[in-house]
N, C-alpha and C positions, 0 to 999 in steps of 0.2 A: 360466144367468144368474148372472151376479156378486150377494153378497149386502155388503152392508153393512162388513163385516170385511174380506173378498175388498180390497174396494173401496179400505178405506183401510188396506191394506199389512198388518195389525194384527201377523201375522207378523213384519215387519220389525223392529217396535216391542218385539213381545216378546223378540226374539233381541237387541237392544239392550239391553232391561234386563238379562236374563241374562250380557250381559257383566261387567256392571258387579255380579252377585253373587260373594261370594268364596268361598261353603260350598257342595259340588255339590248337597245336597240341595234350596238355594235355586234353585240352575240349573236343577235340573227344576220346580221347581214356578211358577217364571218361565213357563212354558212353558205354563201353565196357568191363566193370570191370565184373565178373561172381563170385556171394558166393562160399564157400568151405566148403564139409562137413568135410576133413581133423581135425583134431583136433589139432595136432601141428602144422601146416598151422595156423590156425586161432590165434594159441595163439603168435605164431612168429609175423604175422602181425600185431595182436595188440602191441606187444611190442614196434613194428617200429614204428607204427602208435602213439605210447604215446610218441616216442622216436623224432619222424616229430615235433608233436606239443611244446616239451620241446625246438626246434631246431628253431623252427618259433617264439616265444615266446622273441626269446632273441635278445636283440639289436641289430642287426647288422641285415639289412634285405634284399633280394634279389629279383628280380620280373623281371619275362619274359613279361610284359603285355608291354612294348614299342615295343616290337618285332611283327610287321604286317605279316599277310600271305602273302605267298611266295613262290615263284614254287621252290625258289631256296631249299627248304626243301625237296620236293616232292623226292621220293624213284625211281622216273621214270622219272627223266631228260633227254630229250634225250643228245645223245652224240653231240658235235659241235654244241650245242643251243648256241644262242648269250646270253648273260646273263645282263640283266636289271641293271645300277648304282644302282638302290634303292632296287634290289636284293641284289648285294651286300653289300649293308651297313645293310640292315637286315642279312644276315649271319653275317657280322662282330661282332656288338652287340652280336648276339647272343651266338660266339667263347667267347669275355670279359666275357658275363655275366657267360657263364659254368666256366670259370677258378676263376670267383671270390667265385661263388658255392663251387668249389673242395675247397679254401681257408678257406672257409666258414667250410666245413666238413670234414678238416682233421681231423683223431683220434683224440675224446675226448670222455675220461669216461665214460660222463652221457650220448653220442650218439651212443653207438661203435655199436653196429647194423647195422643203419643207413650211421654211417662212411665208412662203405665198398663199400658205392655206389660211393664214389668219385676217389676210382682205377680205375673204370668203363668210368670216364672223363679224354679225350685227349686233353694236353694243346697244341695248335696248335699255339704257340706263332710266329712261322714263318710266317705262313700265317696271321694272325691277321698285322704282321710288314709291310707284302708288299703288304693287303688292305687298312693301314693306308695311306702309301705312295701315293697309287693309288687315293685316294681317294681326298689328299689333291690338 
């Protein structure tokens, strides 16, 4: 017996959004998204979700898609691993792009919802300075 999800494709839906992310890490966790019968849940999320697209919409635009997979992401690095140059420089990028994001999402009006996500990003401008270094 088909359940609910089955029913309404939910699969198709999520393989949609996952298009439409540009970081792989976001592509798998698209993957992962689960409905809400909540009712203020739902209608919150929509808010964001009108408030994402008002935010994408507008000039200024940002994209994780040069940033390659990379162990150096991975949540279970071991400890005293040697770490890869082109690990590194993919971290790096990826420090700039969050900080240009937070830039991007300071409090404004038409996002405030949304805007709260960027207290959430750590500018790690020190470490960015002495990858930069390293690097050259």
């Amino acid at each position: 017996m088909f359940n609910y999800i089955e029913k309404l494709e939910f699969n198709i839906i999520l393989n949609s959004i996952r298009e439409y992310c540009t970081f792989f890490l976001s592509k798998n966790m698209a993957l992962d998204i689960t409905p809400s019968s909540d009712l203020d849940e739902i209608n919150s999320l929509q808010i964001e979700t009108n408030e994402a697209r008002k935010f994408l919409e507008q000039d200024e635009k940002f994209s994780f898609s040069s940033i390659k997979d990379s162990k150096i992401f991975s949540l279970a690095l071991p400890k005293n691993e040697v770490i890869k140059i082109d690990d590194i420089y993919q971290l790096n990028k990826f420090l700039k792009e969050c900080n240009y994001l937070k830039r991007l999402l300071k409090p404004k009006k038409q996002i405030s919802l949304i805007s709260k996500y960027s207290e959430k990003i750590v500018e790690l401008n020190d470490l960015i300075g002495l990858i930069d270094l390293s690097l050259k």
